[in-house]
N, CA, C and O atoms as a GROMACS GRO file, in nm:
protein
  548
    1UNK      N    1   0.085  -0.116   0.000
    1UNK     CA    2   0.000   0.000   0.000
    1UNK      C    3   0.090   0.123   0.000
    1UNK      O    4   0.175   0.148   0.086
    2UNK      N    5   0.050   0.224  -0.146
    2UNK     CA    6   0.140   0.325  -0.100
    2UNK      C    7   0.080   0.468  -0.098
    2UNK      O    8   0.026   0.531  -0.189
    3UNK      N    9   0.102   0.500   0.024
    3UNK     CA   10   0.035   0.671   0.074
    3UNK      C   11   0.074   0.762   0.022
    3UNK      O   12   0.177   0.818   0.061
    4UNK      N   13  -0.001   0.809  -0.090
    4UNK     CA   14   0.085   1.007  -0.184
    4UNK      C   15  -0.070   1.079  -0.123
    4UNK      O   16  -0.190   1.050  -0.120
    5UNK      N   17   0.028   1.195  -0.077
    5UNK     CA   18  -0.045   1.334  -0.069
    5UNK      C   19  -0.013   1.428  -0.203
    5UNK      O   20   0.092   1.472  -0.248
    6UNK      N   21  -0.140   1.437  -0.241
    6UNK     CA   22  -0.175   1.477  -0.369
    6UNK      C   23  -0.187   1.644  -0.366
    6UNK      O   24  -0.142   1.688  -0.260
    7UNK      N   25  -0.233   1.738  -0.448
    7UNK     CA   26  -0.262   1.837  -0.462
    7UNK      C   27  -0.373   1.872  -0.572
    7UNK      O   28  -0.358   1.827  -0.686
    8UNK      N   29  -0.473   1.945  -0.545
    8UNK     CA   30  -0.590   1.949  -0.646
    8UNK      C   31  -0.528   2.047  -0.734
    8UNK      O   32  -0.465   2.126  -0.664
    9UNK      N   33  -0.520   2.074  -0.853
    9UNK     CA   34  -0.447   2.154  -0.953
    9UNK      C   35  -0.553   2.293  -0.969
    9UNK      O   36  -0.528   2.412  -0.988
   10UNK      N   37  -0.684   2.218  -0.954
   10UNK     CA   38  -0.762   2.369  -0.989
   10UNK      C   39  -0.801   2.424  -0.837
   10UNK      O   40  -0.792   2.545  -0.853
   11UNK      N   41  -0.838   2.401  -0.698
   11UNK     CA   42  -0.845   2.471  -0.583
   11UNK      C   43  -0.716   2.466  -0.512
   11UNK      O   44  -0.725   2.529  -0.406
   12UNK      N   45  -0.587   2.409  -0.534
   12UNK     CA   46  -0.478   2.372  -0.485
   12UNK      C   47  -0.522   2.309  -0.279
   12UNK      O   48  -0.448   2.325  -0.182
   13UNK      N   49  -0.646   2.248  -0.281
   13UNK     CA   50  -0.660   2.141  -0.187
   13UNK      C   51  -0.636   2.032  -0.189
   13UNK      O   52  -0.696   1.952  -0.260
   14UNK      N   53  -0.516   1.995  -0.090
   14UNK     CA   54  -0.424   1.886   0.009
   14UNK      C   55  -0.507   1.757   0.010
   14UNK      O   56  -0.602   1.776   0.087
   15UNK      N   57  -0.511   1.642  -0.039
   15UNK     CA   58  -0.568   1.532  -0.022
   15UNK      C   59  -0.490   1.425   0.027
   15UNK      O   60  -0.375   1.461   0.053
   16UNK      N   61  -0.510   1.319   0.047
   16UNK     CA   62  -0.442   1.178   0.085
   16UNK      C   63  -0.514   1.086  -0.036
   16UNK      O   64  -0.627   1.106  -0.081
   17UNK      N   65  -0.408   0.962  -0.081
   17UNK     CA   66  -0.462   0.866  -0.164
   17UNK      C   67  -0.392   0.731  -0.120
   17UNK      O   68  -0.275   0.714  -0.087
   18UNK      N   69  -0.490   0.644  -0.128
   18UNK     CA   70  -0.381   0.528  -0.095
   18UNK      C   71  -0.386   0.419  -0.223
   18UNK      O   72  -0.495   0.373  -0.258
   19UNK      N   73  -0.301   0.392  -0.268
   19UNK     CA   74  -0.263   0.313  -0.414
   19UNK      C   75  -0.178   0.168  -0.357
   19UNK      O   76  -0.095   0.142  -0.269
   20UNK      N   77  -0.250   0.096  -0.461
   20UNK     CA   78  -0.201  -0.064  -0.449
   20UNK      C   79  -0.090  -0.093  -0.584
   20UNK      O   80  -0.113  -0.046  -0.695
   21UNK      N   81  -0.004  -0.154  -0.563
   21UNK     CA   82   0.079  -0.150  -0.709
   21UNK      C   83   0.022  -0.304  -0.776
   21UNK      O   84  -0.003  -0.403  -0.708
   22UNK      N   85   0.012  -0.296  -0.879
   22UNK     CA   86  -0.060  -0.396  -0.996
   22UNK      C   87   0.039  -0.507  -1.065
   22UNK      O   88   0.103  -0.459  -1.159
   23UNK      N   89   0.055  -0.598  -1.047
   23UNK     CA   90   0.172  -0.630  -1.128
   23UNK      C   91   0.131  -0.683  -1.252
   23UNK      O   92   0.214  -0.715  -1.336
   24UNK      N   93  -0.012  -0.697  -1.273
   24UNK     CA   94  -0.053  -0.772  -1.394
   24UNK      C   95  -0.184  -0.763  -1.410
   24UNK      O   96  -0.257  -0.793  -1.316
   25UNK      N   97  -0.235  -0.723  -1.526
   25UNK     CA   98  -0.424  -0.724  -1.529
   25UNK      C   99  -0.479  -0.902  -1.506
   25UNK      O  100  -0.424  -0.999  -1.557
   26UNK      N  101  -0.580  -0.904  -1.431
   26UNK     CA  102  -0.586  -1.078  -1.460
   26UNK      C  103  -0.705  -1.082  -1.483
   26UNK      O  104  -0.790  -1.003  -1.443
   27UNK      N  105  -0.722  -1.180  -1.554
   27UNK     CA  106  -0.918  -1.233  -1.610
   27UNK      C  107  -0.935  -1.338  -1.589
   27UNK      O  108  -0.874  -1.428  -1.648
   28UNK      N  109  -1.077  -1.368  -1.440
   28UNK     CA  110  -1.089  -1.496  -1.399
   28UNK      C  111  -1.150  -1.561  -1.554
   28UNK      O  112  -1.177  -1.507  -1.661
   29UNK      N  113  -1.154  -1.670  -1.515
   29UNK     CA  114  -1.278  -1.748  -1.606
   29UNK      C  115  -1.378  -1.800  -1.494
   29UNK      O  116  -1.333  -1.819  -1.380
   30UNK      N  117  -1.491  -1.820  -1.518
   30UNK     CA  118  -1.546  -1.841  -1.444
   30UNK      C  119  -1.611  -2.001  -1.496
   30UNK      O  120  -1.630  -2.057  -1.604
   31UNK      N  121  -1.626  -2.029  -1.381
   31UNK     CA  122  -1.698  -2.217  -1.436
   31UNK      C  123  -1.784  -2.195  -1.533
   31UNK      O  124  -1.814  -2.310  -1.564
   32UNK      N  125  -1.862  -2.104  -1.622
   32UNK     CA  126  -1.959  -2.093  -1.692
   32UNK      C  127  -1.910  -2.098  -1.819
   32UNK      O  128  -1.979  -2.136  -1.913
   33UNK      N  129  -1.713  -2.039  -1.837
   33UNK     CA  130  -1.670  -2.003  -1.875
   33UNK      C  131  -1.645  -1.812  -1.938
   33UNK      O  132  -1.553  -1.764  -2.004
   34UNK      N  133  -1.761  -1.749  -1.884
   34UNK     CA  134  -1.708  -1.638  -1.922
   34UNK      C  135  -1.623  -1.558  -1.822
   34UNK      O  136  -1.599  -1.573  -1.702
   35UNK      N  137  -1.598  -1.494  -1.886
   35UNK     CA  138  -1.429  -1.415  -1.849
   35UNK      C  139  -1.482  -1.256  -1.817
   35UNK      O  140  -1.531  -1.172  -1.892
   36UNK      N  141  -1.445  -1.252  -1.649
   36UNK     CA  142  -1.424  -1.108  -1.603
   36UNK      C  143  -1.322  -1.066  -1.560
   36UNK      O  144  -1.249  -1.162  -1.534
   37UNK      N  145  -1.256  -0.937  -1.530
   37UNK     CA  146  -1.134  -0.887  -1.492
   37UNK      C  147  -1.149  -0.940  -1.306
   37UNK      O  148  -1.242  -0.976  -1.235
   38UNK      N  149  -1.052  -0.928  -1.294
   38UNK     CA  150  -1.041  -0.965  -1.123
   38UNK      C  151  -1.053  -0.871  -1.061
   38UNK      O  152  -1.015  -0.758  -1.094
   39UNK      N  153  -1.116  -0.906  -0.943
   39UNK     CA  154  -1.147  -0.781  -0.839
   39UNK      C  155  -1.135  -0.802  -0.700
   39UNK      O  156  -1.200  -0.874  -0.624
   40UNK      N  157  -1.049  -0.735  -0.681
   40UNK     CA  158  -0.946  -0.773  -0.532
   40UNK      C  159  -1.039  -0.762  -0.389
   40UNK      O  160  -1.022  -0.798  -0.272
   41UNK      N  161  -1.159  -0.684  -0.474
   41UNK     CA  162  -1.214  -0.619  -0.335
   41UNK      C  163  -1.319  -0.748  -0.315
   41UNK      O  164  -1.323  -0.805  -0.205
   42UNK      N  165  -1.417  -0.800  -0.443
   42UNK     CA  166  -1.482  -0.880  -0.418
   42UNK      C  167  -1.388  -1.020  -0.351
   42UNK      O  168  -1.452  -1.087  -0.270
   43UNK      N  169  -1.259  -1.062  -0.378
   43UNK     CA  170  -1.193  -1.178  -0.291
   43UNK      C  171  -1.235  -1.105  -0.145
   43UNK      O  172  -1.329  -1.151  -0.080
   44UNK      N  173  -1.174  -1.012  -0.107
   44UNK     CA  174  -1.159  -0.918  -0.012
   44UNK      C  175  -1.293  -0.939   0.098
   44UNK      O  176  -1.298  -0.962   0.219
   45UNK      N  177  -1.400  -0.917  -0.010
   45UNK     CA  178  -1.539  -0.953   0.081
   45UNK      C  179  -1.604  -1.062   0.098
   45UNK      O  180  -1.685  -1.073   0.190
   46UNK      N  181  -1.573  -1.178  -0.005
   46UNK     CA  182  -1.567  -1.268   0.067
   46UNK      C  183  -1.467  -1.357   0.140
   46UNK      O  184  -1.494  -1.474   0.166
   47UNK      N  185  -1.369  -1.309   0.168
   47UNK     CA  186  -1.270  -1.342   0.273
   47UNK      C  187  -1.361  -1.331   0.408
   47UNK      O  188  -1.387  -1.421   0.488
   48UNK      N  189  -1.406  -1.172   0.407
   48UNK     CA  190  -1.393  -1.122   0.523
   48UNK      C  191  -1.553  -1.177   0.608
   48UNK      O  192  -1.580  -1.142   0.722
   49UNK      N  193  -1.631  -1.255   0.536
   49UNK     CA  194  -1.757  -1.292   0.507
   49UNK      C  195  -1.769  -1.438   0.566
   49UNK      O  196  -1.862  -1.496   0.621
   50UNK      N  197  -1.635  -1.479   0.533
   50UNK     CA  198  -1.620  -1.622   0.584
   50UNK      C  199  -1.575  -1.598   0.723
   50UNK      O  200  -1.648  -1.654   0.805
   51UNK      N  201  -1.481  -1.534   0.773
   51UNK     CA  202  -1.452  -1.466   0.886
   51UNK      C  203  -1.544  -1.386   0.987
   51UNK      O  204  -1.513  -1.365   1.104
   52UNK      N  205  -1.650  -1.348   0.933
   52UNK     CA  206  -1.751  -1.258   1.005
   52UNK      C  207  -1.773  -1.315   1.140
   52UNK      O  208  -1.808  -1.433   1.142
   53UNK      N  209  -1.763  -1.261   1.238
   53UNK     CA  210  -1.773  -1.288   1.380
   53UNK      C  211  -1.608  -1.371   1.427
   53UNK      O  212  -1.598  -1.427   1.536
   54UNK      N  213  -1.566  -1.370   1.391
   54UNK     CA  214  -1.433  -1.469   1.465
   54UNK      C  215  -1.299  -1.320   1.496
   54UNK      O  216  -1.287  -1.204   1.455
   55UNK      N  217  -1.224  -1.408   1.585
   55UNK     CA  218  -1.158  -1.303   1.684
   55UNK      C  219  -0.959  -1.330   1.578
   55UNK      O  220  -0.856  -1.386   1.617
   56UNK      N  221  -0.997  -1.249   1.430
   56UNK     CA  222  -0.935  -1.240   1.322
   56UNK      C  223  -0.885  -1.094   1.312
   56UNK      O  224  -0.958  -0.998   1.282
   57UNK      N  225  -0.778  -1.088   1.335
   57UNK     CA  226  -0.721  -0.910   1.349
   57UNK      C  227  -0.698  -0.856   1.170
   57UNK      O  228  -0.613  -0.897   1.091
   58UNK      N  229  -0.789  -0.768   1.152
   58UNK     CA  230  -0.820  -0.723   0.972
   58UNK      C  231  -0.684  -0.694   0.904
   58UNK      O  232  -0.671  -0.720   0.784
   59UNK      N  233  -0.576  -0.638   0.982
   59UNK     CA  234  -0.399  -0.684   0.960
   59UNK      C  235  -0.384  -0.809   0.888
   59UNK      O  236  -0.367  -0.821   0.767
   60UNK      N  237  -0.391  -0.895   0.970
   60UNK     CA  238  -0.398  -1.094   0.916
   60UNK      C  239  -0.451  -1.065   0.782
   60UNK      O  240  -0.391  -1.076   0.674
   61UNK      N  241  -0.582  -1.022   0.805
   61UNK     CA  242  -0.657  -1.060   0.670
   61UNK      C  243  -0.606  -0.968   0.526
   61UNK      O  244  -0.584  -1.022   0.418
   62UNK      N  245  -0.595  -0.836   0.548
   62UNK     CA  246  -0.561  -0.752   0.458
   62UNK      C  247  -0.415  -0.810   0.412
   62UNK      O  248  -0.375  -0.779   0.299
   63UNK      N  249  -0.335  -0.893   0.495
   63UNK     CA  250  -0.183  -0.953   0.452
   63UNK      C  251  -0.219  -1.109   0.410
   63UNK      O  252  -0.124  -1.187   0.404
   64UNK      N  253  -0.343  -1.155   0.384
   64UNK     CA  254  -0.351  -1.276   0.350
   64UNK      C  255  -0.387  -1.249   0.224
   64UNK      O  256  -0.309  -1.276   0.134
   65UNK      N  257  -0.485  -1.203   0.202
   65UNK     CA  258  -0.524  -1.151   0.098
   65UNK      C  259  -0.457  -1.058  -0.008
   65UNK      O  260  -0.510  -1.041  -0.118
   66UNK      N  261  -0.339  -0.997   0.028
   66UNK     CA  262  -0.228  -0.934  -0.058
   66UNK      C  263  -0.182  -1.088  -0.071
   66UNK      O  264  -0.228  -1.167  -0.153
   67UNK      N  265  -0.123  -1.105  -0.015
   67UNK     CA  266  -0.041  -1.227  -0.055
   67UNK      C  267  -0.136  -1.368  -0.180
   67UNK      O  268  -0.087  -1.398  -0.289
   68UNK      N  269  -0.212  -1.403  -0.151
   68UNK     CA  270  -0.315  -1.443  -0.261
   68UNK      C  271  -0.269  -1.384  -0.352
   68UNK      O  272  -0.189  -1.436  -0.430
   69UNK      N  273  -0.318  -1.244  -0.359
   69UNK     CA  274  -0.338  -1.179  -0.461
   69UNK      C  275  -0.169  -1.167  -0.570
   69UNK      O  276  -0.159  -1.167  -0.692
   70UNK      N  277  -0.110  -1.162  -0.512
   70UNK     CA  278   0.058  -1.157  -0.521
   70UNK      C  279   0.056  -1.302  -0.618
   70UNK      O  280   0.069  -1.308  -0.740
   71UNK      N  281   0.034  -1.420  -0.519
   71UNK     CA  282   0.041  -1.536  -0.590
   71UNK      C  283  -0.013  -1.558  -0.736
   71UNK      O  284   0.033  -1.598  -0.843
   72UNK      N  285  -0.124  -1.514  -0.692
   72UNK     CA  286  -0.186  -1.491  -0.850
   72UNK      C  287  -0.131  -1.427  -0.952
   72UNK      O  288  -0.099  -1.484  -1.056
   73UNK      N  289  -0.117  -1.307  -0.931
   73UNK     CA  290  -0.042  -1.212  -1.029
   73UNK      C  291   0.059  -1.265  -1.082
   73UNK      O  292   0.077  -1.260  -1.203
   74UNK      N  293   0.165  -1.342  -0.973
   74UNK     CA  294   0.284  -1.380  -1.061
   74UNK      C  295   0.321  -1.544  -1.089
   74UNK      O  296   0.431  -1.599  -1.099
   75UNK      N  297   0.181  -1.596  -1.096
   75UNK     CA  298   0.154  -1.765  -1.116
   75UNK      C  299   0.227  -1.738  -1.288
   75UNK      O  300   0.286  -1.826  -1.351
   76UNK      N  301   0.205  -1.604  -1.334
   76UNK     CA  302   0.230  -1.662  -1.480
   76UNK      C  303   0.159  -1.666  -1.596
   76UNK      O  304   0.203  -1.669  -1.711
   77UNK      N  305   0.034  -1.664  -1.553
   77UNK     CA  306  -0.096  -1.656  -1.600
   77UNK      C  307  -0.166  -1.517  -1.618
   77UNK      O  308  -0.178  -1.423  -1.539
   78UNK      N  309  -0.203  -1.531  -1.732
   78UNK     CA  310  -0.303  -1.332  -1.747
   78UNK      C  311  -0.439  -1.364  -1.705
   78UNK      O  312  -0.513  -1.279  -1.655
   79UNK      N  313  -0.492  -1.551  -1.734
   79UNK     CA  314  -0.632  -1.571  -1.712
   79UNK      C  315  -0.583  -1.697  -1.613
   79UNK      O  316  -0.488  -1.775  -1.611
   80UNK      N  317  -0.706  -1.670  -1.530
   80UNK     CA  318  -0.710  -1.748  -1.425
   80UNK      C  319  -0.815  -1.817  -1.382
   80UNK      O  320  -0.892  -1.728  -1.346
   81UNK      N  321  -0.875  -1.933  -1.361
   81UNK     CA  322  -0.990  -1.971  -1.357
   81UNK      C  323  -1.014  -1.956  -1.240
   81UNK      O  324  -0.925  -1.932  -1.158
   82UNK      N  325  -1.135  -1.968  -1.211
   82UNK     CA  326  -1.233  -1.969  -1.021
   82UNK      C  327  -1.175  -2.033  -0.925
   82UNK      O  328  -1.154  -1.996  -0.809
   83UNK      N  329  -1.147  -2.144  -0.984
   83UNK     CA  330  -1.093  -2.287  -0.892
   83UNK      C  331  -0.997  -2.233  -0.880
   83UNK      O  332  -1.024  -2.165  -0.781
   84UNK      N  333  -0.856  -2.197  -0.918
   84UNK     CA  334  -0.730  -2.194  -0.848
   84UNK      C  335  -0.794  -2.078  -0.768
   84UNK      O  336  -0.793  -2.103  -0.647
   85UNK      N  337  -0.845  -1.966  -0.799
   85UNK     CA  338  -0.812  -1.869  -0.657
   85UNK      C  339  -0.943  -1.920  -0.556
   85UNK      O  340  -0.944  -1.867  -0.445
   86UNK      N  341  -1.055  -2.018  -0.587
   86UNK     CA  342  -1.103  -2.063  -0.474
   86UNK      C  343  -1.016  -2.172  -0.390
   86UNK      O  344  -1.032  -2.189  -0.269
   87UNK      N  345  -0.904  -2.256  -0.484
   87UNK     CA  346  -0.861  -2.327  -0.361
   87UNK      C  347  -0.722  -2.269  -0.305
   87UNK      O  348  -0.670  -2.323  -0.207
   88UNK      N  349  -0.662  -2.157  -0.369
   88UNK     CA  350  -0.583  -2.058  -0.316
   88UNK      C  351  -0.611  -2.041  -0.188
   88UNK      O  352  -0.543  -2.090  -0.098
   89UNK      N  353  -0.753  -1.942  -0.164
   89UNK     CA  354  -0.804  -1.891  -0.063
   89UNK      C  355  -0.803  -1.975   0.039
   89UNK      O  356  -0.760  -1.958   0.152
   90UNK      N  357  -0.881  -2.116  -0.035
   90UNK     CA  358  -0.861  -2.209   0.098
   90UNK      C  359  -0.768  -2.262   0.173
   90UNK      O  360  -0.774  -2.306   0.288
   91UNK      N  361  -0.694  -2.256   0.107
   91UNK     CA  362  -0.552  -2.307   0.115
   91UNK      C  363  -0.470  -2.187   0.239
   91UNK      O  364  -0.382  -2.200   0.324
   92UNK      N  365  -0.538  -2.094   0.201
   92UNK     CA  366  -0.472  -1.970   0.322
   92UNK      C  367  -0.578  -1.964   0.427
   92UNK      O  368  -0.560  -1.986   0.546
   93UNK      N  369  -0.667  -1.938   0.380
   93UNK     CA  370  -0.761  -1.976   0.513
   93UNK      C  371  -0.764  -2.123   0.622
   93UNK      O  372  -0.804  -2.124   0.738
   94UNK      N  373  -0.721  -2.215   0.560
   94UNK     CA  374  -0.702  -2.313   0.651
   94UNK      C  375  -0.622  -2.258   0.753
   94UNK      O  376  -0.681  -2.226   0.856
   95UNK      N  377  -0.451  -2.235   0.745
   95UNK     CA  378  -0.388  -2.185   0.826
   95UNK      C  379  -0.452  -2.072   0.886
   95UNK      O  380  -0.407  -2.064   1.000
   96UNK      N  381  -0.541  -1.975   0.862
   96UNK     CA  382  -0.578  -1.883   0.941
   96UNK      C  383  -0.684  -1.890   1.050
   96UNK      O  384  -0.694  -1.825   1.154
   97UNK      N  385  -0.770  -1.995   0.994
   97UNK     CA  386  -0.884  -1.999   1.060
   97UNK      C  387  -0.989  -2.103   1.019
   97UNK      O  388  -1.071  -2.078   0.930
   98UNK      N  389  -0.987  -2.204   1.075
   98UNK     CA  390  -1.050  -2.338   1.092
   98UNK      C  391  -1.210  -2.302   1.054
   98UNK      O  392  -1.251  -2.334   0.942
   99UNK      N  393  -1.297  -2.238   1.146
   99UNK     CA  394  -1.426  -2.228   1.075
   99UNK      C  395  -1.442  -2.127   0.993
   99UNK      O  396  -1.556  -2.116   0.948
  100UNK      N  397  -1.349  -2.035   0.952
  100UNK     CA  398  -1.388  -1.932   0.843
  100UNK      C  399  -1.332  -2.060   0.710
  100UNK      O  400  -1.396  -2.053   0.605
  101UNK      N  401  -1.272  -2.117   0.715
  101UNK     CA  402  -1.220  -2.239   0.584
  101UNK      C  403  -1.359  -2.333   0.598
  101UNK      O  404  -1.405  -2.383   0.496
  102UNK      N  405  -1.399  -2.346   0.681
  102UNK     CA  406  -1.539  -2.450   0.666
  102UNK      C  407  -1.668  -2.378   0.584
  102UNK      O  408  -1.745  -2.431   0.504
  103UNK      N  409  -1.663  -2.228   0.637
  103UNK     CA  410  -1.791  -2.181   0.564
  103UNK      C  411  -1.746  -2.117   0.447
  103UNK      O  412  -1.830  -2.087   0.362
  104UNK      N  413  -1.619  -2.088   0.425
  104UNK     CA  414  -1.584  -2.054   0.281
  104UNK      C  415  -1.580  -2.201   0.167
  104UNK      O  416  -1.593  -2.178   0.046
  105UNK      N  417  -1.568  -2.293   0.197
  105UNK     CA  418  -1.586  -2.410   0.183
  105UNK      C  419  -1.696  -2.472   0.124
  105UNK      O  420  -1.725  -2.517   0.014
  106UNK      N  421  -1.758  -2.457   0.253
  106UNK     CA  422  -1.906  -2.500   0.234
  106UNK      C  423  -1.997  -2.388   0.110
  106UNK      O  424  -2.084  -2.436   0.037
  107UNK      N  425  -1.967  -2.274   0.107
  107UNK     CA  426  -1.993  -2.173  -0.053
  107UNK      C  427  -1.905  -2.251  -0.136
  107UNK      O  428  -1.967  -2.341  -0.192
  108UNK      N  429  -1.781  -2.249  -0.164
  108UNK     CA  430  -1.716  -2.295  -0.251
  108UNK      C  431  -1.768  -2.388  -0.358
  108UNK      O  432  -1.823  -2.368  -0.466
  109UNK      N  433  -1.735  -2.494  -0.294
  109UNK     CA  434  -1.762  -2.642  -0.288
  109UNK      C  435  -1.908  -2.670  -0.298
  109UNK      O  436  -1.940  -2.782  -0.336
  110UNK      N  437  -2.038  -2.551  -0.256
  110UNK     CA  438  -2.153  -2.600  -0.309
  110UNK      C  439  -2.219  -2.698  -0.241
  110UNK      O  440  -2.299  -2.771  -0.300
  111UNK      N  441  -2.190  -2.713  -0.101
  111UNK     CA  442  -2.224  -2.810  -0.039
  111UNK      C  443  -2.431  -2.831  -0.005
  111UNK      O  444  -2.533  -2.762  -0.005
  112UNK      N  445  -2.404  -2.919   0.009
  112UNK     CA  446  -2.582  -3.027  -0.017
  112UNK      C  447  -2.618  -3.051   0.049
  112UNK      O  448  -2.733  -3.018   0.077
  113UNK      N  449  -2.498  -3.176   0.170
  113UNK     CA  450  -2.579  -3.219   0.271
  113UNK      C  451  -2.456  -3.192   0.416
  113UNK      O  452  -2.352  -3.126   0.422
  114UNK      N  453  -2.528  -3.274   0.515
  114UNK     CA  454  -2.484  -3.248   0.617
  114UNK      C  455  -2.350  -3.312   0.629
  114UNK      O  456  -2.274  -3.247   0.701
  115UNK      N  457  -2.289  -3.445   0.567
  115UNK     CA  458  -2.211  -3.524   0.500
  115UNK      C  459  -2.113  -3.433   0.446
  115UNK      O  460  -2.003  -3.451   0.500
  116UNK      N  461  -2.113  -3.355   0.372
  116UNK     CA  462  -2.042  -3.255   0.324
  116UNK      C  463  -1.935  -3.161   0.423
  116UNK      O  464  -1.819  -3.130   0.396
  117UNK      N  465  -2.011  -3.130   0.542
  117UNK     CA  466  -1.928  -3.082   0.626
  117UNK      C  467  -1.857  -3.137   0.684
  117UNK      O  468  -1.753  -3.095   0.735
  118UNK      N  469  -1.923  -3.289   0.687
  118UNK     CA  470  -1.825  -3.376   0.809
  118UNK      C  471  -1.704  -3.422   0.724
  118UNK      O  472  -1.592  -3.444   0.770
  119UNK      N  473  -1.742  -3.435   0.587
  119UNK     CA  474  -1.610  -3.440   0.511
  119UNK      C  475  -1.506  -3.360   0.548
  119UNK      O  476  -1.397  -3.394   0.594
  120UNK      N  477  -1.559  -3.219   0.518
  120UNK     CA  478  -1.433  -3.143   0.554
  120UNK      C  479  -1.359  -3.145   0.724
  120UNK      O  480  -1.238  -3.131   0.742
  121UNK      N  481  -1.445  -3.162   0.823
  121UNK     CA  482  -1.410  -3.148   0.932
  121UNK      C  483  -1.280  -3.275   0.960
  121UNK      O  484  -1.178  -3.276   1.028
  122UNK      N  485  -1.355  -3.384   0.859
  122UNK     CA  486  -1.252  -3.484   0.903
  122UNK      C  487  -1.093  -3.494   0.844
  122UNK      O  488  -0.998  -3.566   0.874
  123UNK      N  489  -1.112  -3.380   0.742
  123UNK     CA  490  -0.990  -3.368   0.687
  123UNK      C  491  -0.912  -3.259   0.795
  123UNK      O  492  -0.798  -3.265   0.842
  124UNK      N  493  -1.006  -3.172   0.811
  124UNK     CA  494  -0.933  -3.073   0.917
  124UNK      C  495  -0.924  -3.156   1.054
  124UNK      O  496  -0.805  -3.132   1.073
  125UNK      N  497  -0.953  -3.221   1.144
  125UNK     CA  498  -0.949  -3.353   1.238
  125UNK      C  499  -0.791  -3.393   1.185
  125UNK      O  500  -0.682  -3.355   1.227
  126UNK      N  501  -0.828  -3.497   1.063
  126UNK     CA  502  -0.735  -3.594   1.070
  126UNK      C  503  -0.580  -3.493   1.015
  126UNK      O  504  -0.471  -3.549   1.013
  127UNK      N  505  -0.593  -3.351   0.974
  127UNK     CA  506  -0.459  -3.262   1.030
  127UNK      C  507  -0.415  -3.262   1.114
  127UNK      O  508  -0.302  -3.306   1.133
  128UNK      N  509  -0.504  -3.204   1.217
  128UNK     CA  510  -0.450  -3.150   1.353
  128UNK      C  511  -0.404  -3.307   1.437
  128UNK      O  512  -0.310  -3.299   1.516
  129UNK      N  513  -0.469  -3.435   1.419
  129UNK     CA  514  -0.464  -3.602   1.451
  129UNK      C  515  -0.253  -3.583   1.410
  129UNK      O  516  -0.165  -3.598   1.495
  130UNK      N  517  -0.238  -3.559   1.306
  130UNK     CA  518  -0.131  -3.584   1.244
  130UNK      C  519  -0.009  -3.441   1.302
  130UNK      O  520   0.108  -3.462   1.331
  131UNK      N  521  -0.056  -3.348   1.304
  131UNK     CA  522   0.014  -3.218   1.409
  131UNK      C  523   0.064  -3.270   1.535
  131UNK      O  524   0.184  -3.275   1.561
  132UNK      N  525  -0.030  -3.311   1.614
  132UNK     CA  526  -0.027  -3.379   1.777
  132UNK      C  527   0.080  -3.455   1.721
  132UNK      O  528   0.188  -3.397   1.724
  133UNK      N  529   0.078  -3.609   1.651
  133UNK     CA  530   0.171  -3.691   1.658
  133UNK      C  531   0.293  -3.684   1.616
  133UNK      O  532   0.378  -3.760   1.660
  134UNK      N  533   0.316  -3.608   1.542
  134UNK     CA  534   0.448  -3.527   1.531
  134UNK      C  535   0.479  -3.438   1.654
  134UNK      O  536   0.596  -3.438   1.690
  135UNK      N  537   0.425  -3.393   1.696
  135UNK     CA  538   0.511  -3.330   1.809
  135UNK      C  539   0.527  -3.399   1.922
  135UNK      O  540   0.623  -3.378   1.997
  136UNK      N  541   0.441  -3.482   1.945
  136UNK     CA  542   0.471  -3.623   2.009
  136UNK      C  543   0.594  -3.686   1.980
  136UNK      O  544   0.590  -3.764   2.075
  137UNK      N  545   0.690  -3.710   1.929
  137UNK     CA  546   0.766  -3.778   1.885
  137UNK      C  547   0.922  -3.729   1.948
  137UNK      O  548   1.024  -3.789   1.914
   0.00000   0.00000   0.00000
């Protein structure tokens, strides 16, 4: 994020701006297949959506979400489909936060039944199963 104090040219009034640097235009595809430009803010809100109510300092999130966004930009790619930056996200949200990755998840993934969750729980389970026993050792 970078902070310029600007100047209005026609009242010469003092402003503040805050600018993100771009490293690359990107165009999701979307499962339908059509193609929109990416929009940092919509990841942004639903990040913060999956997170809603949990004790997540908006620091964390605003640096998880650059970083995503980073990944993306320099994967290589100008087009990017849904799926990599939905399992991107998840992929960072796991480490951040156990039930914000379940209900971003559970949107994701499109989930149906109740089965669905316990899927995921047991993958997140049989992590933390496998964390313990390593440090056990």
């Amino acid at each position: 994020m970078i902070r310029r104090r600007r100047v209005c040219v026609a009242c010469n009034f003092r402003f503040t701006t805050f600018e993100r640097v771009q490293l690359r235009e990107l165009t999701v595809i979307k499962r339908n297949g059509r193609r929109v430009p990416f929009d940092r803010d919509k990841l942004m809100r639903s990040v913060q959506i999956s997170l809603r109510k949990r004790q997540v300092e908006p620091e964390r999130v605003e640096k998880m979400v650059s970083t995503i966004v980073r990944e993306l930009e320099t994967g290589g790619e100008a087009e990017i489909s849904s799926e990599v930056i939905g399992e991107t996200v998840m992929e960072h949200l796991r480490t951040l936060d156990d039930v914000a990755y379940v209900r971003f998840a559970s949107v994701y993934r499109n989930f149906r039944e109740a089965k669905d969750f316990a899927d995921v729980l047991g993958e997140l389970s049989g992590e933390e199963e496998a964390r313990l026993a390593a440090i056990r050792k």
